[in-house]
C-alpha positions as CSV (number, residue, x, y, z in Angstrom):
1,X,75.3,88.4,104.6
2,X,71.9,89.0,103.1
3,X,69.8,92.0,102.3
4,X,67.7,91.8,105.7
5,X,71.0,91.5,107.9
6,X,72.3,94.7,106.4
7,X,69.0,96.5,106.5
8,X,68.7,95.8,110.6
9,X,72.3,96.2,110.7
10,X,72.0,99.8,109.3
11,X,69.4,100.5,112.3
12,X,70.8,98.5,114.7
13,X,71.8,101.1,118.2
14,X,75.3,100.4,117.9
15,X,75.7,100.9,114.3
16,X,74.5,104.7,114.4
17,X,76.2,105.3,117.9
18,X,79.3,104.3,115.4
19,X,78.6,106.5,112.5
20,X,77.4,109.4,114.8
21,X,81.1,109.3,116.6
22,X,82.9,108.4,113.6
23,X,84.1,105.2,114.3
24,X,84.9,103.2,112.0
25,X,83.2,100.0,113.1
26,X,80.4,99.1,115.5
27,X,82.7,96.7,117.2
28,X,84.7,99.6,118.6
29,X,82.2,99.6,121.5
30,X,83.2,96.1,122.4
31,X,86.9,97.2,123.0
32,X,85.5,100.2,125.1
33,X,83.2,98.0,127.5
34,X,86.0,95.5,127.6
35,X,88.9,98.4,128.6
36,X,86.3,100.1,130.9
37,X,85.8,96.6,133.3
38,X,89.2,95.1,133.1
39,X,91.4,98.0,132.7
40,X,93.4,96.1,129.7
41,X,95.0,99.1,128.3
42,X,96.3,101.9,129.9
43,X,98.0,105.2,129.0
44,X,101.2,105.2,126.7
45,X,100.9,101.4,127.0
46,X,102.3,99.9,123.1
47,X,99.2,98.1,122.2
48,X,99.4,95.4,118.6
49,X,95.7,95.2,117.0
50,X,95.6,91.9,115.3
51,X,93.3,91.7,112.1
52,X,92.7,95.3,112.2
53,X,90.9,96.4,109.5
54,X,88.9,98.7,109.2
55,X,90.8,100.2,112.4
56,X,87.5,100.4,114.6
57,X,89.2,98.8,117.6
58,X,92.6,100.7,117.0
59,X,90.3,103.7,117.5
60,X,89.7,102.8,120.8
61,X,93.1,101.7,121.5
62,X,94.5,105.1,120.5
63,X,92.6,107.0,122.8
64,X,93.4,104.7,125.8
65,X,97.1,104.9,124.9
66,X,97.2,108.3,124.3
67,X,99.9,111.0,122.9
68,X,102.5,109.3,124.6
69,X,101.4,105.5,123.2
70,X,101.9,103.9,120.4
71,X,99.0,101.4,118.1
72,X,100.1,99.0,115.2
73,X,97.3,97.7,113.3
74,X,98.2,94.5,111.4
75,X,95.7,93.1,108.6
76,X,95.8,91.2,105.1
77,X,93.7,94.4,104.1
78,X,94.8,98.0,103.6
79,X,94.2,99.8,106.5
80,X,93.0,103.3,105.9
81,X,95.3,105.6,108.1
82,X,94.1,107.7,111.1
83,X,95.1,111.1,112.1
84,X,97.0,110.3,114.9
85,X,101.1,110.0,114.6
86,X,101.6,107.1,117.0
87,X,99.6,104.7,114.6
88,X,101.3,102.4,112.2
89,X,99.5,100.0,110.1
90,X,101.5,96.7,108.7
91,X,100.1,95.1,105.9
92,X,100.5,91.2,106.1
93,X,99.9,88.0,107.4
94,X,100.8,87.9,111.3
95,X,101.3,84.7,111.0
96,X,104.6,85.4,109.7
97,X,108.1,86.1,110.6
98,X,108.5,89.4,108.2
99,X,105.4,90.7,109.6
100,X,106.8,89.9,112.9
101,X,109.3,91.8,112.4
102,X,108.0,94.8,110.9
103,X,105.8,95.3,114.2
104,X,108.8,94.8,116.1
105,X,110.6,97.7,114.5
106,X,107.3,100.0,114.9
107,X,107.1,99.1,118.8
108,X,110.5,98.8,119.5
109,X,110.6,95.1,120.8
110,X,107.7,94.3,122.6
111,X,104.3,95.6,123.5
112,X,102.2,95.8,127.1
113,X,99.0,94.7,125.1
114,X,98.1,92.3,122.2
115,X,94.4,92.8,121.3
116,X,92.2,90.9,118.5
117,X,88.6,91.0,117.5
118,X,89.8,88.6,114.0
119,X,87.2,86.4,112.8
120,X,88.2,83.6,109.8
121,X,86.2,83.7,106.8
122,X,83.3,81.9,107.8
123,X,81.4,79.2,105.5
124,X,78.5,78.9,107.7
125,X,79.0,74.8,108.0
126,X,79.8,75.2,112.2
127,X,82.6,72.7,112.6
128,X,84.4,74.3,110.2
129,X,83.9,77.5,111.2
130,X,85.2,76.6,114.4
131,X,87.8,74.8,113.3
132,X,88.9,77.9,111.5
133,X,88.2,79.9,114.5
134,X,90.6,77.8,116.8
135,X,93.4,77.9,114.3
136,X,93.0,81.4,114.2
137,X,93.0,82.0,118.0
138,X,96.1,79.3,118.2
139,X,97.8,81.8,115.7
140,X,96.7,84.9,117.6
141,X,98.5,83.3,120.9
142,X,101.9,82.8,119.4
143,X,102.0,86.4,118.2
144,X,102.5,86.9,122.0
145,X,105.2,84.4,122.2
146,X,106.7,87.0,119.9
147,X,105.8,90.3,120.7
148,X,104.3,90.7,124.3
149,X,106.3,91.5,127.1
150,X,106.5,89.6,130.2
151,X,103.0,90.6,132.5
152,X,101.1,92.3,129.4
153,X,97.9,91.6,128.6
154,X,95.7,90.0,125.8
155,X,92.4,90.2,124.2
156,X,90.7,87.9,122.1
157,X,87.7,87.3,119.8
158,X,86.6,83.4,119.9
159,X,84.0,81.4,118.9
160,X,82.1,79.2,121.2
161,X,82.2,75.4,120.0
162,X,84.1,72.1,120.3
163,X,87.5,74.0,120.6
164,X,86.3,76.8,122.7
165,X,87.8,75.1,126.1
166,X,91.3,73.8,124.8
167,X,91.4,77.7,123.4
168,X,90.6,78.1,126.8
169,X,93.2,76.3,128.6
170,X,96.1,76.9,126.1
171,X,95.9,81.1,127.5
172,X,95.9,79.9,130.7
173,X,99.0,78.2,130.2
174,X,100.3,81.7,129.6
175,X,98.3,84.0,131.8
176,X,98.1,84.5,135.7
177,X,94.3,85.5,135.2
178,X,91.8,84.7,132.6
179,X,88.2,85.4,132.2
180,X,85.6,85.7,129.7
181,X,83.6,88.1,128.9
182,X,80.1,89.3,126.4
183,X,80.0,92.7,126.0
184,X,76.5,94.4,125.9
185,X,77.3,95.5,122.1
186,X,78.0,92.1,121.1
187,X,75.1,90.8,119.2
188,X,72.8,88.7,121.6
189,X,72.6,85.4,118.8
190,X,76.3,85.8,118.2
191,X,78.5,82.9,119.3
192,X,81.3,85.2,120.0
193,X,83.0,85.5,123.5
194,X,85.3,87.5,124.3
195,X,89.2,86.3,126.4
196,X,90.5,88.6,128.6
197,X,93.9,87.6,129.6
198,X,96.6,89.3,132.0
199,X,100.1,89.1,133.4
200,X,101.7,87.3,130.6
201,X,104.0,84.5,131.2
202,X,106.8,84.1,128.4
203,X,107.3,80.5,127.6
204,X,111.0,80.6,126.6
């Protein structure tokens, strides 16, 4: 990102709404629009936060979950810990089965909500990015083969493109009811969408 991005960035309504409430992101909104309308996550609900760094939308997810929840924030990056007791961060790749495993332990089995806002390092060349963008939603998916319990619920960060409606129809597959949704802090140029999913259905 250039110098002009972070300069309107820095005065950019969300961005200050952030750093005036001390959230760590301005994409922390986006979880709280989305929760507000669909009702996604609900108190002492066990909620997994894939690609969670810097924690902004684990923010959220802990107060939704409250005292009597529990949030695991999973990311390649070290995620700097919160005050609150019921989160856990895992540091690794959640495409794989010891990371799988780790969450497991911290959520004892299975979890009433899967939640990611992940986006792949992009390269700007669009096919690719959307290429990468599927792969990573595809990934995002099976982590709910593994650790969402029968009639949870699932959010997800996508990219609009080629491989926006088989991402589509693969969580449909899986969910009773799926929409899609823009929040009003998502950035107007952005191609980002955002899945809603609910009442999981486990495939084996």
């Amino acid at each position: 990102m250039g110098k002009k991005w972070n300069s309107e960035r820095k005065t950019e309504h969300y961005y200050k709404m952030a750093k005036k409430n001390n959230y760590r992101s301005r994409a922390s909104y986006k979880l709280q629009q989305i929760n507000k309308r669909f009702k996604i996550i609900k108190t002492a609900d066990k909620v997994v936060d894939l690609g969670a760094a810097p924690g902004g939308w684990s923010q959220i997810a802990l107060q939704a979950v409250g005292e009597e929840g529990t949030v695991v924030g999973v990311d390649l990056e070290w995620i700097r810990p919160l005050d609150e007791e019921n989160f856990h961060t895992v540091r690794g790749d959640f495409t794989e089965d010891d990371t799988l495993k780790e969450v497991k332990g911290l959520i004892n089995g299975t979890a009433q909500v899967v939640i990611s806002d992940a986006a792949p390092k992009l390269t700007g060349i669009k096919d690719i990015d959307t290429i990468r963008s599927a792969d990573l939603a595809d990934n995002a998916l099976k982590v709910c083969d593994h650790l969402l319990m029968q009639g949870g619920n699932f959010v997800l960060k996508v990219f609009q493109g080629e491989e926006y409606n088989n991402i589509l129809n693969n969580i449909k597959e899986r969910f009773k009811v799926v929409k899609t949704t823009k929040p009003p802090s998502s950035r107007k140029g952005s191609v980002e969408m955002y899945v809603v999913a609910k009442g999981f259905r486990r495939m084996f």
